[in-house]
N, C-alpha and C positions, 0 to 999 in steps of 0.2 A: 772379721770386720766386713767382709764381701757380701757375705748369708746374711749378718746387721744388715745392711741399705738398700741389697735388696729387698729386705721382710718391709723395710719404710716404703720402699718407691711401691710394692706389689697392695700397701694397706687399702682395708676394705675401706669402702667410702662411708658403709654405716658404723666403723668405729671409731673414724673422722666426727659424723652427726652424732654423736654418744658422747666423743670427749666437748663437744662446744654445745651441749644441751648441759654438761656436768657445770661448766664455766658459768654457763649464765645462770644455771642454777644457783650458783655458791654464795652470793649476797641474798639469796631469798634465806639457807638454809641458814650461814653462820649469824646472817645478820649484817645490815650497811659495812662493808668496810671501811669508810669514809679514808678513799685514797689520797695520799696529799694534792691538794693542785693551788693553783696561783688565785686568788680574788682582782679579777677585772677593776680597774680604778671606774667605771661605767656604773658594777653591781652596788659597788661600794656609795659610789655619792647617791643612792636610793635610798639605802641602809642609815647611812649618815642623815640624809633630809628630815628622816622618818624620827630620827635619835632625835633631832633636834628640837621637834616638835616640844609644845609644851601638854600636860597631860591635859585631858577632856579636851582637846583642838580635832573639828571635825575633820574624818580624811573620807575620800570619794574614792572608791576603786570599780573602775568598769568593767567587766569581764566579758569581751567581746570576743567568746571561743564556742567554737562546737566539738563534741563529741569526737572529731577527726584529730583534733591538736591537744587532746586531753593530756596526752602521757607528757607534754613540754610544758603546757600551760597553767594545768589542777594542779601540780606541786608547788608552781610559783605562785597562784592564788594563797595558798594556803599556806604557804611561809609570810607571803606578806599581809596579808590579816591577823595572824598567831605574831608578827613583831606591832601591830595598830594595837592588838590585844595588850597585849607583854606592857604599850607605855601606855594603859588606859587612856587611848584616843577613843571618839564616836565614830566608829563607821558606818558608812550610807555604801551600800552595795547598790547597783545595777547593770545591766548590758543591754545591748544593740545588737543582739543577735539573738534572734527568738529556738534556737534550736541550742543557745545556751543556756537556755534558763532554770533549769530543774538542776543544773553543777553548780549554777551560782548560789543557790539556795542551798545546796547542800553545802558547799565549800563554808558558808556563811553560819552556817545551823550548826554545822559539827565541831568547828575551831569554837563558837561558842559556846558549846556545851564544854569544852577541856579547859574552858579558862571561867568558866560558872559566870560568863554574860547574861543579860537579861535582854530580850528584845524588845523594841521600842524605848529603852533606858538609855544600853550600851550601843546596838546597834538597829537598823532598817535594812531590809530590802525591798529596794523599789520595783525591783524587776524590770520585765521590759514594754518598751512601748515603740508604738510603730513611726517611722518616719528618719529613724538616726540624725541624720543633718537638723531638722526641725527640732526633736527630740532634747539636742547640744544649745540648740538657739532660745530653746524654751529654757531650759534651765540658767538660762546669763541672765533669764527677765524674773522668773518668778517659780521656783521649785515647785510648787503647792498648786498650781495652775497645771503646769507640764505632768506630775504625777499626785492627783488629788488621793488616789488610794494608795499602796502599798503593792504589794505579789498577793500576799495575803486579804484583799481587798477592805483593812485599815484605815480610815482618814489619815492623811500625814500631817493635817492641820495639829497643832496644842502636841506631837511629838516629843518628850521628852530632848530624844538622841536629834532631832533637828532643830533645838533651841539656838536663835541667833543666826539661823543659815534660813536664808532668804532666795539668792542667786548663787551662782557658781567665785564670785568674787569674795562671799564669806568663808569659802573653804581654803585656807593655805596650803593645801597640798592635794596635788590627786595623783592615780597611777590607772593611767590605761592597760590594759592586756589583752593583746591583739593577736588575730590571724589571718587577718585581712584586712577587707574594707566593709563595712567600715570599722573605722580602727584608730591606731594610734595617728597618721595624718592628718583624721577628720577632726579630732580633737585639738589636734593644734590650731589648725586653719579657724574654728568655730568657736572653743569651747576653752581655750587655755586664758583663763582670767589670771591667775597669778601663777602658782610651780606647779610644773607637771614633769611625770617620770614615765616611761615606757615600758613594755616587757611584752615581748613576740617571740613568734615562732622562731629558729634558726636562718631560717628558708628565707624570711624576709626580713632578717636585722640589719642586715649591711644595707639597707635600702635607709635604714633608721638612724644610719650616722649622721647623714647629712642633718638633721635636725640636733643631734647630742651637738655636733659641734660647731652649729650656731647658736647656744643657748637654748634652742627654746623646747630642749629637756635638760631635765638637770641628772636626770643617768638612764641608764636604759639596760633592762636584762633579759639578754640573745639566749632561747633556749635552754635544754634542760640544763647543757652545762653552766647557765647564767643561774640557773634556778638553784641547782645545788651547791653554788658560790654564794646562796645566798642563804641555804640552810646552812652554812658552815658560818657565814658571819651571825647566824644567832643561836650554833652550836647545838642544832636539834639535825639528827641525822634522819630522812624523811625518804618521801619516793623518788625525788631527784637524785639524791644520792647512792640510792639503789639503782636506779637506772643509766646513772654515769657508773661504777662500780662492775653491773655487768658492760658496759660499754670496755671497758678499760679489759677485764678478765678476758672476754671474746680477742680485740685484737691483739692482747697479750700472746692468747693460743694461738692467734691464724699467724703473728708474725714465727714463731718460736715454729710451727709446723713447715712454714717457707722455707726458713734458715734449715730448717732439720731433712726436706725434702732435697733440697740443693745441697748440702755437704753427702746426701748418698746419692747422691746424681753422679757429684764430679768422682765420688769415692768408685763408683763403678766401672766408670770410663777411665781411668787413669789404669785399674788392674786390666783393662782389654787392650 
């Protein structure tokens, strides 16, 4: 038992980095394990707004992320456009951050092609335009004014997918996706005509409460772990769940290596 805990306490450090390269590896190799965890009642009343909807009701989603916050924020894009898809809602994609615009297009382009949408039918992207505060302000007065073309440079006038959406008050639901400013704040302060739902980085969700609970969100989803509460509430296992998976595998090993380094610690000292 002595020779054991020494061999633990004396371990190389790179077969330390070898067992926690194998861990994180392991949901790439076998595939999502989708670990149990709890659904936030937060993820949950997005999921529900979204349910309630009725089909062909237009939904607005802004994706206001850069390339920095990809791994927390492109999973939850892309869950919640695949459940706007799922109850054949119109989606109007755009962002307010111009160093996000080629993810939003893609998040938008690809979920569309796995559910055989048509663009300009089923959904638009507006893409971005400069000014964010003004940009929010334009859209309460007259959509087609604020973005006369598309990303694609499209007239949005006679659009199919914006039939009946005039202002941001013909939209019964939207979901900011934030990583900053401007972000989920600026939309409430400017831009919140009727329900609006949130979803941010980790870093700054608990800044986000304070608006969940005064109303003026109706849920709000923290981070990947928010993101992959919410691939599990429409039961597609996705990159938030790989990414929480190796989250959970990694501290699994670092706790189990503590425990395992302290039981040959005291194992040591007790035979001296």
């Amino acid at each position: 038992m002595r020779k054991l805990a020494e061999k633990i306490l004396s371990m190389d450090r790179r077969a330390i980095y070898l067992l926690m390269a194998s861990a994180a590896l392991l949901p790439f190799v076998t595939g999502p394990l989708g670990l149990p965890s709890r659904v936030s009642p937060e993820v949950k009343a997005v999921y529900d707004r979204i349910e309630s909807l009725p089909e062909g009701s237009p939904f607005l989603i802004s994706m206001d992320f850069d390339p920095a916050s990809k791994p927390e924020l492109y999973p939850m894009a892309e869950a919640l456009v695949r459940h706007a898809f799922r109850k054949n809602l119109r989606v109007i994609g755009m962002n307010l951050w111009v160093t996000g615009s080629g993810m939003a297009e893609k998040i938008l382009s690809d979920v569309a092609e796995e559910y055989g949408k048509k663009y300009g039918r089923d959904y638009v992207y507006l893409g971005w335009a400069p000014g964010a505060t003004n940009v929010i302000l334009g859209l309460g007065q007259d959509i087609y004014k604020t973005y006369p073309r598309d990303y694609y440079g499209n007239e949005t006038s006679g659009m199919p997918v914006l039939e009946g959406v005039r202002t941001l008050k013909d939209i019964p639901f939207m979901v900011d996706l934030a990583a900053g400013d401007p972000g989920i704040e600026t939309w409430v302060v400017y831009g919140k005509a009727k329900s609006m739902a949130g979803g941010c980085t980790a870093v700054i969700a608990p800044g986000m409460y304070a608006f969940l609970n005064s109303g003026q969100l109706v849920g709000l989803i923290g981070g990947m772990r928010g993101a992959a509460e919410y691939e599990a509430l429409l039961k597609e296992m996705g990159k938030a769940t790989v990414g929480m998976d190796i989250q959970s595998t990694t501290h699994v090993l670092i706790l189990g290596l503590i425990l395992l380094s302290n039981f040959a610690f005291f194992a040591t000292r007790r035979r001296r």
